[in-house]
C-alpha positions in Angstrom: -4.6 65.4 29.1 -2.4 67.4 26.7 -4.1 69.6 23.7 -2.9 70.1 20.4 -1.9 73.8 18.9 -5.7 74.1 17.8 -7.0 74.1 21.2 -8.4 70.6 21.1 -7.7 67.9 23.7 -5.3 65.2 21.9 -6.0 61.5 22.4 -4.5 59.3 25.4 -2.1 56.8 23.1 -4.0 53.2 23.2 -2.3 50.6 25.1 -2.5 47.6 22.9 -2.9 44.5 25.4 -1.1 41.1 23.2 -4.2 38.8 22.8 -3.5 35.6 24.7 -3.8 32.4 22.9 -4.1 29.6 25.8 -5.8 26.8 23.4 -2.2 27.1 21.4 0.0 26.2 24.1 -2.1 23.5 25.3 -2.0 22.2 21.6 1.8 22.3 22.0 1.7 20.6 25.0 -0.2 17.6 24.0 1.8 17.3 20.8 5.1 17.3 22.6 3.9 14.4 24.6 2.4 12.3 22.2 5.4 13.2 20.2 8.1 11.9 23.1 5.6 8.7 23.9 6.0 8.1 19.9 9.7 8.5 19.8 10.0 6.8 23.2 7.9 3.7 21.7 10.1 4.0 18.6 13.7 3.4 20.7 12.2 1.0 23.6 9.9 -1.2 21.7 12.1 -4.5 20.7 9.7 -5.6 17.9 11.0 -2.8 15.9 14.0 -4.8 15.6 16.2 -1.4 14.1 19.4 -3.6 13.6 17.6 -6.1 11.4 16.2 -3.6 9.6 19.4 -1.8 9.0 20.7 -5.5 8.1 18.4 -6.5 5.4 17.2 -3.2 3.9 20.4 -2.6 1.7 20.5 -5.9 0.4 21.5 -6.7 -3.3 17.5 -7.9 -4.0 16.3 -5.0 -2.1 18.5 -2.2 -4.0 17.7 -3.7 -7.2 14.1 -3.6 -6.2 14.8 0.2 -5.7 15.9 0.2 -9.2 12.6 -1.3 -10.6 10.4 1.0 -8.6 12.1 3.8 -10.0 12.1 2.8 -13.5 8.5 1.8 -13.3 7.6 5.1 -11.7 10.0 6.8 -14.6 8.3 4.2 -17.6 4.5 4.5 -16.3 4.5 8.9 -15.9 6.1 8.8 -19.5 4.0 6.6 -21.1 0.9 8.4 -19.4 1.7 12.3 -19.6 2.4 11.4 -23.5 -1.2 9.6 -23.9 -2.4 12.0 -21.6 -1.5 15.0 -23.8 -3.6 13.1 -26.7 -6.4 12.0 -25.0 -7.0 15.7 -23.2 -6.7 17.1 -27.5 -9.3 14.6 -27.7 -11.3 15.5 -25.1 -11.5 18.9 -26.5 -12.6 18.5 -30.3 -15.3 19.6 -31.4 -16.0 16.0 -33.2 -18.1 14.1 -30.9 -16.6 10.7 -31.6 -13.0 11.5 -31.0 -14.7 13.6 -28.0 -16.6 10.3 -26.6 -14.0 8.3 -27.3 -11.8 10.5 -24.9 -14.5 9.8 -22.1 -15.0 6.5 -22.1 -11.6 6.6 -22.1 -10.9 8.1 -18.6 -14.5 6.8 -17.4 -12.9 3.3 -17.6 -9.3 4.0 -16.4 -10.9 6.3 -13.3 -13.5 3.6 -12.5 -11.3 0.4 -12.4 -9.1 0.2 -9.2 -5.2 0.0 -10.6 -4.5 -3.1 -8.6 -7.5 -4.8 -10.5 -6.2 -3.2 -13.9 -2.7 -4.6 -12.5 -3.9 -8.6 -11.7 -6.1 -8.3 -14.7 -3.4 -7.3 -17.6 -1.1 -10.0 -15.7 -3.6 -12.5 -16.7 -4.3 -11.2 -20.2 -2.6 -14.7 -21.1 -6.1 -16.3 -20.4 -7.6 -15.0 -23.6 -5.4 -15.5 -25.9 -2.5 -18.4 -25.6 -0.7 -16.6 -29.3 -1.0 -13.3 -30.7 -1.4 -14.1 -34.6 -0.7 -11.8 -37.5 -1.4 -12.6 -41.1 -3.6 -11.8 -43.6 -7.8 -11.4 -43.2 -9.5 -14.1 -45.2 -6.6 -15.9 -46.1 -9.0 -18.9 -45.6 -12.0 -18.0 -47.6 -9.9 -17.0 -50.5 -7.8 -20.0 -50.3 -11.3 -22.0 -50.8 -12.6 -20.3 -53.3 -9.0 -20.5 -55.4 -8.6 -24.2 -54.5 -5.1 -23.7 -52.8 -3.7 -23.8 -49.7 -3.0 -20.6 -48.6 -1.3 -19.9 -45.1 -1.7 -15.8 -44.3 -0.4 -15.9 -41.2 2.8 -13.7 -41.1 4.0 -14.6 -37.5 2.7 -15.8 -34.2 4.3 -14.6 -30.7 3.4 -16.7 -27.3 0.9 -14.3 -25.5 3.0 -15.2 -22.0 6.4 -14.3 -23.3 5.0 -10.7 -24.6 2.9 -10.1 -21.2 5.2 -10.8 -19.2 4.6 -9.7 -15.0 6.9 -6.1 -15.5 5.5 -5.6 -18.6 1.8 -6.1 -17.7 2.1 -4.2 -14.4 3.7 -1.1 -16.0 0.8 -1.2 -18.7 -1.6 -1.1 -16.3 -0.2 1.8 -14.5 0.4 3.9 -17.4 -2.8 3.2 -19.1 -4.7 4.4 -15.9 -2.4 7.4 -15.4 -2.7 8.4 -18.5 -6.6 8.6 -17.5 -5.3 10.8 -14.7 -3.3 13.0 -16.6 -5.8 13.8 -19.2 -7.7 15.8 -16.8 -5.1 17.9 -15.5 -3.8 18.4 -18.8 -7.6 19.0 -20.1 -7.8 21.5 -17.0 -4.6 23.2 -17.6 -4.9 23.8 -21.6 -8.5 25.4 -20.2 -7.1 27.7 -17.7 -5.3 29.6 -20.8 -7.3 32.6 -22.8 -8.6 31.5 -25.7 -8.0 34.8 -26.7 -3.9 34.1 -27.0 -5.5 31.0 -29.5 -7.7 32.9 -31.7 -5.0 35.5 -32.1 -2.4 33.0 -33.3 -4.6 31.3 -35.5 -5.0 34.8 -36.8 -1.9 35.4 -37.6 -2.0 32.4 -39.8 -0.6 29.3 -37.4 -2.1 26.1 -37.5 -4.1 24.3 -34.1 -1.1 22.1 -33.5 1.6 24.6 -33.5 -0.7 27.1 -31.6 -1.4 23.8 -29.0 2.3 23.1 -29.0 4.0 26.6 -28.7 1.1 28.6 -27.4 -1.4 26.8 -24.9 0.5 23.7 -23.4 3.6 26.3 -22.2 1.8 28.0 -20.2 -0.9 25.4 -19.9 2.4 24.1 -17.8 2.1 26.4 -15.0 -1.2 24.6 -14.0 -0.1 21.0 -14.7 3.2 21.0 -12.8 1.8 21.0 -9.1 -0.7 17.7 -10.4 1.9 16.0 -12.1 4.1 16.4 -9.5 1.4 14.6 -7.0 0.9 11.9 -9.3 4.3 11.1 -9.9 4.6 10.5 -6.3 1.1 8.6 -6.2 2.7 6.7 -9.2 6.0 5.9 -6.9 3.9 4.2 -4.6 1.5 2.2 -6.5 4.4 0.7 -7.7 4.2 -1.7 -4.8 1.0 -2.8 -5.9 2.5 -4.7 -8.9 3.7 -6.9 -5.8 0.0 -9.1 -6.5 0.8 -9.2 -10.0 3.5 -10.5 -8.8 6.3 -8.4 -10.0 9.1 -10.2 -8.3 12.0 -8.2 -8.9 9.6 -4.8 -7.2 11.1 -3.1 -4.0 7.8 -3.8 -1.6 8.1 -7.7 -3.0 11.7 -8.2 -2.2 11.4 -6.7 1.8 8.0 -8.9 2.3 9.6 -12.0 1.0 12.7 -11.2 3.2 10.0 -11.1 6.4 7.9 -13.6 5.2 11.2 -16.0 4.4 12.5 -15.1 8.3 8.8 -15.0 9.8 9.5 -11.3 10.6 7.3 -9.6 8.7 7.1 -6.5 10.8 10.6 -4.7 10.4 10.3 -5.0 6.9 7.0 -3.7 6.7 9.2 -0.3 8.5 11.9 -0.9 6.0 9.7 -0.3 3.3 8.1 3.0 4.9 11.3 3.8 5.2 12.1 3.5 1.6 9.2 4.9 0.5 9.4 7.5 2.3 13.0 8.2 1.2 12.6 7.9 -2.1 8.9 10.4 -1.9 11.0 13.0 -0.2 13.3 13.0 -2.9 10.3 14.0 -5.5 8.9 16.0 -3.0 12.2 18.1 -3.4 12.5 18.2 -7.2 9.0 19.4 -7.8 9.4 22.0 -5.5 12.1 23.3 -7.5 10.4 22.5 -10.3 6.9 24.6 -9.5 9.4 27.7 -8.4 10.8 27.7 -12.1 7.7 27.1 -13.8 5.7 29.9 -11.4 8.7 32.6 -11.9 7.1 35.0 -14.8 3.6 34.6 -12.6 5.3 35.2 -9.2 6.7 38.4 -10.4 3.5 39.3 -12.4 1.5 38.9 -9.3 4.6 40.9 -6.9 4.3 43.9 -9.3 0.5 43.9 -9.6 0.3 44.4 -5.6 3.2 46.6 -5.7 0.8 48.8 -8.4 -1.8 48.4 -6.1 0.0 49.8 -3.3 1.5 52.6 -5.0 -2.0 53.4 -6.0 -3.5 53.6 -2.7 -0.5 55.8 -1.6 -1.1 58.5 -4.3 
């Protein structure tokens, strides 16, 4: 044992033994087989039918179906982050009826399945066969003047208005916009109030403090959410396929199996799609989140930096 210049004996180094993880590399083991059993199924199993796929996915219905998925996914998340951002003000008044009204908002919109919203706005037809417009108690005063007095302006046909697209997409932004509320509501919360009372101080009203104060970096909090639903909201689009929405991109590869009574490949082709197209998001909200979290990420890095330095000195 060697000793130190002070006299004292001086410590054997320690011999660090690598702890062994076993349970890991029989994790890996069982994944790799299931994995090369799946991919093995994937290439020997003839019902997949891959050249049929590759056939009748890229046909002119199908890519135009593509294009009506995407601009119901595009038409539903604008329509619902805009009456999202009102409802979620709403929410947060201090008057209690634009308050309620805000909640039995969402309580509806959360409640109701979207696929019952969808078939039930697609059949909105029943209640009314024409939307009429005209002036109230055009009748009663045309009795009491002794005229005939017509006070309707115009009348539209109730079908041609909700029409299948059109009553889908309503029903998907309507219960988004449910959804959105409560991230937004959760976001403008997660700022200091203290940045609001200061601005009002300074003399600015409560929408320009909400509009250049709170909901910009209320954003930093929405964007992840958003970012989910929009990609929830790219694949409820195929549930406007019971509406039935016949120009949608889950419609167009079902009738294709349905039409050849081989309704299996095209059930892949559409996971395929899907999950295509969700990759796709999945990549632009990445992006996204990195630009929105950039003043935070380096607010946090300098913070532990601080902290570090402190412990140091």
């Amino acid at each position: 044992m060697k000793t130190q210049d002070d006299g004292r004996a001086r410590p054997e180094p320690i011999k660090a033994v690598p702890v062994r993880h076993p349970g890991r590399w029989i994790a890996v083991a069982v994944l790799t087989v299931l994995g090369a059993q799946f991919i093995h199924m994937l290439l020997t199993n003839d019902q997949f039918m891959w050249g049929y796929i590759f056939d009748n996915a890229f046909n002119p219905p199908v890519l135009e179906g593509v294009q009506t998925t995407l601009k119901l996914t595009v038409g539903a998340m604008a329509i619902g982050i805009t009456l999202g951002v009102v409802i979620a003000v709403m929410r947060l008044s201090s008057n209690p009826i634009l308050s309620g009204v805000a909640w039995l908002y969402t309580w509806f919109f959360r409640a109701v399945p979207r696929i019952v919203l969808a078939v039930l706005f697609g059949n909105m037809g029943v209640l009314y066969s024409h939307y009429t417009v005209g002036f109230p108690f055009s009748g009663q005063i045309a009795d009491l003047l002794g005229v005939d007095l017509n006070g309707t302006l115009f009348s539209v046909d109730a079908n041609k208005i909700l029409l299948p697209i059109f009553a889908g997409l309503l029903a998907l932004a309507l219960s988004e916009a449910a959804y959105m509320a409560e991230i937004i509501r959760a976001g403008i919360q997660s700022v200091d109030p203290g940045q609001s009372e200061a601005a009002a101080a300074l003399g600015m009203s409560r929408p320009l403090v909400m509009r250049r104060i709170v909901l910009p970096q209320a954003m930093r909090v929405v964007i992840p959410p958003t970012g989910n639903e929009t990609i929830a909201m790219l694949k409820d689009t195929a549930i406007l396929a019971a509406v039935p929405v016949t120009n949608e991109l889950f419609f167009q590869l079902d009738a294709i199996g349905n039409r050849e009574f081989r309704p299996f490949p095209m059930l892949v082709a559409a996971c395929l799609w899907y999950l295509a197209l969700t990759s796709v998001l999945m990549v632009g909200q990445y992006f996204l989140e990195r630009r929105f979290s950039r003043g935070h990420a380096r607010t946090g890095q300098a913070r532990t930096r601080l902290r570090i330095l402190g412990k140091d000195h």
